[in-house]
N, C-alpha and C positions, 0 to 999 in steps of 0.2 A: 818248351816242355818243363812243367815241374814239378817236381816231387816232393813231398811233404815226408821228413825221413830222418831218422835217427842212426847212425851209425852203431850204436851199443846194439840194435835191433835186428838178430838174424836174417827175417823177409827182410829187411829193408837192405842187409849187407848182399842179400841175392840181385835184388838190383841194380847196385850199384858197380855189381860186378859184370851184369848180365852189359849194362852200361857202356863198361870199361872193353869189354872184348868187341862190343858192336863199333866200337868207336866215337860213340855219340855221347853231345855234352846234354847234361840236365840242368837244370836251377834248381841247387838243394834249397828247400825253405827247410832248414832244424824244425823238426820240432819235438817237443818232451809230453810227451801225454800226461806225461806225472802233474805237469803244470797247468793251472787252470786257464790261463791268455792263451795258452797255446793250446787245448784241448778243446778252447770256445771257437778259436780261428778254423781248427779241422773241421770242426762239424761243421760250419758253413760249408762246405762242400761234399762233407762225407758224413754222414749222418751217424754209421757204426764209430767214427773220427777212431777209425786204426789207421795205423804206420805200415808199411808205406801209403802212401794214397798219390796215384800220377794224374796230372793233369796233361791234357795232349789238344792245346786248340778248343778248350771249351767242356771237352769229352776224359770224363772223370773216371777212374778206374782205380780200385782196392783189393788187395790179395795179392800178394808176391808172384803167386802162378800165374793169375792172368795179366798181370803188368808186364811179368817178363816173356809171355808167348805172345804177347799184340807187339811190342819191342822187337822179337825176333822175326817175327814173321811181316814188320813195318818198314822196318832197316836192316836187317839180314842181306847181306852181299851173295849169301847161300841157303842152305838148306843146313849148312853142318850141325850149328845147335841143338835142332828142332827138325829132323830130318825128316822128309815127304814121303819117304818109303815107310807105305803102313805099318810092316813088321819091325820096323827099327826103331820108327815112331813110338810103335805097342808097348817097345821094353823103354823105351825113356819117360811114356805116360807110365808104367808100371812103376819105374825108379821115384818119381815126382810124387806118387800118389803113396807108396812108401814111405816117404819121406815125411809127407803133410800126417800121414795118419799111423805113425808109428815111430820113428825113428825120433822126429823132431818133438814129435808127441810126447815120448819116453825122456829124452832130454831136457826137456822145459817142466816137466813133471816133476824130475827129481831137482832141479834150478827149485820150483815154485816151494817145495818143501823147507830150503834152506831158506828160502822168503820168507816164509813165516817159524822162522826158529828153531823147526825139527831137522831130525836127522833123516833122510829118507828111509823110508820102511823097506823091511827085505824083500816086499812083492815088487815093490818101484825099483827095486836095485836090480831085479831077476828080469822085468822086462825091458829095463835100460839094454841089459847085459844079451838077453835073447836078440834085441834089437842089430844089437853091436856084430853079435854073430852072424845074421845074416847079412851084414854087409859086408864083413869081412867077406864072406863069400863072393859077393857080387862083383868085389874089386879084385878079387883071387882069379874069375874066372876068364878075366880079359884086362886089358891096359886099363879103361876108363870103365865107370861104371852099368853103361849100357850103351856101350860101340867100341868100336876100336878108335874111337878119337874121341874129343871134348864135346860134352852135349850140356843141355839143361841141367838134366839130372846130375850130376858132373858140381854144378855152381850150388845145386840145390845143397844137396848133401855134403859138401864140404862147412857149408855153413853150421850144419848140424854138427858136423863133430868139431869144426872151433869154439863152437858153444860147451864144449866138454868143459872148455876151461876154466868156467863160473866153480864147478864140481872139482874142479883140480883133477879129470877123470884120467887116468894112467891107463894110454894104449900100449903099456910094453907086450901084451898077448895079443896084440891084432899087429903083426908083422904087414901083413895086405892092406890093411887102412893106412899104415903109416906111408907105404911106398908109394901108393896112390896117392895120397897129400903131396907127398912131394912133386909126384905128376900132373897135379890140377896147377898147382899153384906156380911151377915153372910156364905155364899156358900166359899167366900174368905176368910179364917186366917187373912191375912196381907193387908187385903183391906183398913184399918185407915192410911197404912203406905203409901200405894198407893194411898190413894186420898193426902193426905199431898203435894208428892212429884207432883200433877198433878197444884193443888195448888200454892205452892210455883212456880212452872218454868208458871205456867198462870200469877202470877205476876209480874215477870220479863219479861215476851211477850208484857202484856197490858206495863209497865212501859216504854218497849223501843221502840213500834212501835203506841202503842195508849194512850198517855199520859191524856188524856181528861177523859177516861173511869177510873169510878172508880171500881175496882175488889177487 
């Protein structure tokens, strides 16, 4: 199995984690889309040549969601991730589908701003910020974000809010998001080791393509 995947790259950090809790090994091929050998090499199998891209036996697969529901429901010892009870299911596709079209949305929006030199505008800061609110909610209202245990949505959405950190975005007003971080990421052993290295190669990214931003 191999993944075509960048660690700087949120979908791809959902993987890698979806990964890490299944217990199963991938073969990372790097790769930097920024770079053109390596942007040539993806599209031979992936024509859109976004990150992540999984290869499984011939059988090619793009989009963070659907790599990591074929993964869980491939090699899943369980149901826990991605649970077969349609109502639990309902709020984890709900959470996932949040995620892709709002949350991560709002976040990579205000990121894409400082990409290009501006400051984010007060409507990008206001729907970041509405974003933020309702998830504070959603981790207010139980343990994890859609069950009372670790799900998708769970791997999904933490990545979104590590990605704050391009923004340097201060959750001292989301008490529920913070204690919730704390609760995904003790799920992972070796998660201190994992955000380090997500860390360190986001510095080197911002260093060599966004030298203005400071990370």
């Amino acid at each position: 199995m191999e993944l075509y995947s960048d660690i700087v790259s949120p979908p791809c950090q959902n993987v890698l984690l979806v990964a890490k809790k299944l217990g199963i090994t991938l073969n990372i091929k790097k790769t930097n889309v920024m770079d053109a050998a390596d942007a040539a090499e993806l599209i031979k199998v992936n024509p859109q040549h976004t990150i992540p891209t999984f290869v499984d036996d011939g059988h090619v697969i793009w989009e963070s969601y659907a790599i990591a529901i074929y993964l869980v429901e491939k090699y899943g010892q369980d149901d826990s991730l991605y649970p077969k009870d349609l109502k639990v299911r309902s709020v984890v596709n709900q959470r996932l589908f949040f995620d892709i079209g709002t949350l991560y949305k709002n976040v990579l929006a205000n990121i894409d701003a400082l990409f290009e030199k501006q400051q984010p505008s007060a409507e990008l800061q206001k729907k970041l910020q509405q974003a933020l609110d309702l998830t504070e909610k959603f981790v207010s209202d139980r343990r994890f974000i859609a069950a009372d245990h670790l799900t998708l949505a769970d791997i999904f959405v933490l990545s979104s809010i590590t990605a704050l950190e391009w923004i340097r975005y201060d959750l001292e007003h989301y008490p529920g998001i913070r204690g919730w971080v704390e609760r995904v990421t003790a799920e992972f052993p070796d998660h201190a080791d994992f955000h380090k290295e997500i860390r360190e190669a986001t510095k080197q990214f911002v260093a060599t393509y966004c030298p203005h931003m400071e990370y």
